[in-house]
N, C-alpha and C positions, 0 to 999 in steps of 0.2 A: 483433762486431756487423756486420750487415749493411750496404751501401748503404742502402738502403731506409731502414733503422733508424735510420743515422744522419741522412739527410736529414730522415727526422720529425719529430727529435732537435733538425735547427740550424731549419728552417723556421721555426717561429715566431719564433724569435731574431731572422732577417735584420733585418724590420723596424726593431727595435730598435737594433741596433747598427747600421744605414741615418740610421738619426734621429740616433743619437750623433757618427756621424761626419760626417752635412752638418752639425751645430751647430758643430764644431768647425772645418769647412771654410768655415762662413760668415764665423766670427769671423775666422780669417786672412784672408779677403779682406776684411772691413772693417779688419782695421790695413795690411795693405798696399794694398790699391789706392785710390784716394781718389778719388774720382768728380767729373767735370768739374762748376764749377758752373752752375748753372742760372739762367739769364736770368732775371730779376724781370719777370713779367708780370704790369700790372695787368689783373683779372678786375673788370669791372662788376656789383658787389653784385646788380642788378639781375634779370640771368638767372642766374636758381639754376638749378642744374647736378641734371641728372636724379638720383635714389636710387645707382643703379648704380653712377654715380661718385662720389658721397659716401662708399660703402661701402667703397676703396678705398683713404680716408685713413683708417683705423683701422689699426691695427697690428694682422696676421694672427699668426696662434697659430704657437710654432714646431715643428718636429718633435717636440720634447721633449714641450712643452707638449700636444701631440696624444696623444701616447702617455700622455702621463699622462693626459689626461683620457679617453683609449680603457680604459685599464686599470680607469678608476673606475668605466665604465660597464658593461663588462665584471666587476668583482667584483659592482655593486649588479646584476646582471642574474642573475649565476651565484645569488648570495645568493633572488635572486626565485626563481630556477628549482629551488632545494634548496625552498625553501619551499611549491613546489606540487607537488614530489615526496612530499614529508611527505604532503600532503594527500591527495593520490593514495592513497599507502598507508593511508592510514586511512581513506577511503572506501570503498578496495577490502576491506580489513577486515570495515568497520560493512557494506558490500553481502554478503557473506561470511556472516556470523554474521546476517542478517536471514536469505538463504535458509535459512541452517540452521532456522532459527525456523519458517520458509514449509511445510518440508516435516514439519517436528512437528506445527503445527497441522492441515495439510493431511490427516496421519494419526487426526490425534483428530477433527478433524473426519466422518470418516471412518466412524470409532469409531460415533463419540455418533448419525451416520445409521443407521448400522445397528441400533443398540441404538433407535433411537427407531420404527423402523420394525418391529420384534419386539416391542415395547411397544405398537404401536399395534394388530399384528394380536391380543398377545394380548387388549388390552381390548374388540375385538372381537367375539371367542371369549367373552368373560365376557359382556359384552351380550347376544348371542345368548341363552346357556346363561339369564343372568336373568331375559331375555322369558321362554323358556320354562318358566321356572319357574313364572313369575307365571301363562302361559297356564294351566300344570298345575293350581295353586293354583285362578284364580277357576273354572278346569271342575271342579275338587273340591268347590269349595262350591256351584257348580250342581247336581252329582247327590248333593252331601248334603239341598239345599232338596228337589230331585226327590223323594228316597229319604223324607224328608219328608213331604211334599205325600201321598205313597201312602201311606205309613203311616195319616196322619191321616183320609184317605178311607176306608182298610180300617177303621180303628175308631171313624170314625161309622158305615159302615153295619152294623159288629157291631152296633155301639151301639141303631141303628132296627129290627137284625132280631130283638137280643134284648128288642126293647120299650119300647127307653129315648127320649128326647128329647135328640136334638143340639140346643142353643142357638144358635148361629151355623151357618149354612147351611152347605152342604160347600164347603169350599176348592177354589179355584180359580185358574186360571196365571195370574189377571188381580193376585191377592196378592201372586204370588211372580215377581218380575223379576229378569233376572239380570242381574249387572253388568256394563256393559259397559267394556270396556277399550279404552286407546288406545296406543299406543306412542310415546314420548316421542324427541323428536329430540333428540340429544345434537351441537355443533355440534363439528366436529374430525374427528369420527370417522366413518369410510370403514364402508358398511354392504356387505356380502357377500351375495352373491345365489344 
């Protein structure tokens, strides 16, 4: 063992056996030496004597008595300091396994934007393609009226060149209106230009 080693070793000790040995060196000097006695002075009740000096007739804790009570405060301190080390480690833990969680979500979150944003252009692309359909549709049924409308004109006037009598006058575009469409706003959705 090294010096080092060993001084590390008795260090904390000195004190204690410091304490051990003035208790022991007090008590001989009280069986041996006996202390002159002291004059009886009367002190007049009167003037009380400042704190400072009051506090002097109590009987002071001895070496012993220090160290034990160092050691008490010392174990219930060490006891405190295991117990926010515990705590430590389980915060650092629970902070631990939340980021893990931080960066799962962070990924789905991630996810579900992109999947909602390919959802959003496709419903787009279908909107569009729908308008269009509908454009196609009511212009269909416009040049069916149209296709119509000539028809019907071609065969009144066969009708008046071969002799006959139309009943109702020749049809005309004021009959035949076409529907007008509107495009409906759909609220969410981003329209493409």
């Amino acid at each position: 063992m090294s010096v080092k080693q060993k001084i590390a070793v008795l260090l904390p000790l000195l004190p204690m056996m410091l304490a051990l040995q003035s208790c022991g060196f007090v008590q001989y000097l009280k069986n041996t030496v006996v202390p002159p006695a002291e004059p009886q002075i009367q002190i007049d009740s009167s003037h009380a004597r400042p704190a400072r000096f009051r506090q002097s007739d109590q009987k002071a804790p001895t070496a012993v008595e220090s160290a034990i009570e160092l050691s008490q405060k010392y174990a219930k301190v060490s006891d405190e300091a295991s117990v926010l080390r515990q705590e430590k480690d389980r915060l650092t833990t629970e902070n631990h396994l939340l980021k893990q969680q931080l960066i799962q979500v962070q990924a789905e979150f991630e996810n579900t934007k992109q999947h909602l944003a390919k959802a959003n252009e496709m419903l787009v692309e279908m909107r569009i393609e729908l308008n269009n359909w509908k454009l196609d549709i009511l212009g269909f049924r416009d040049e069916i009226r149209y296709a119509e409308q000539s028809q019907m004109e071609a065969l009144s006037k066969i009708v008046e060149f071969l002799g006959g009598e139309v009943a109702a006058g020749p049809l005309t575009s004021q009959n035949t209106r076409p529907l007008s469409y509107t495009e409906p706003n759909y609220p969410g959705i981003v329209k493409s230009k």
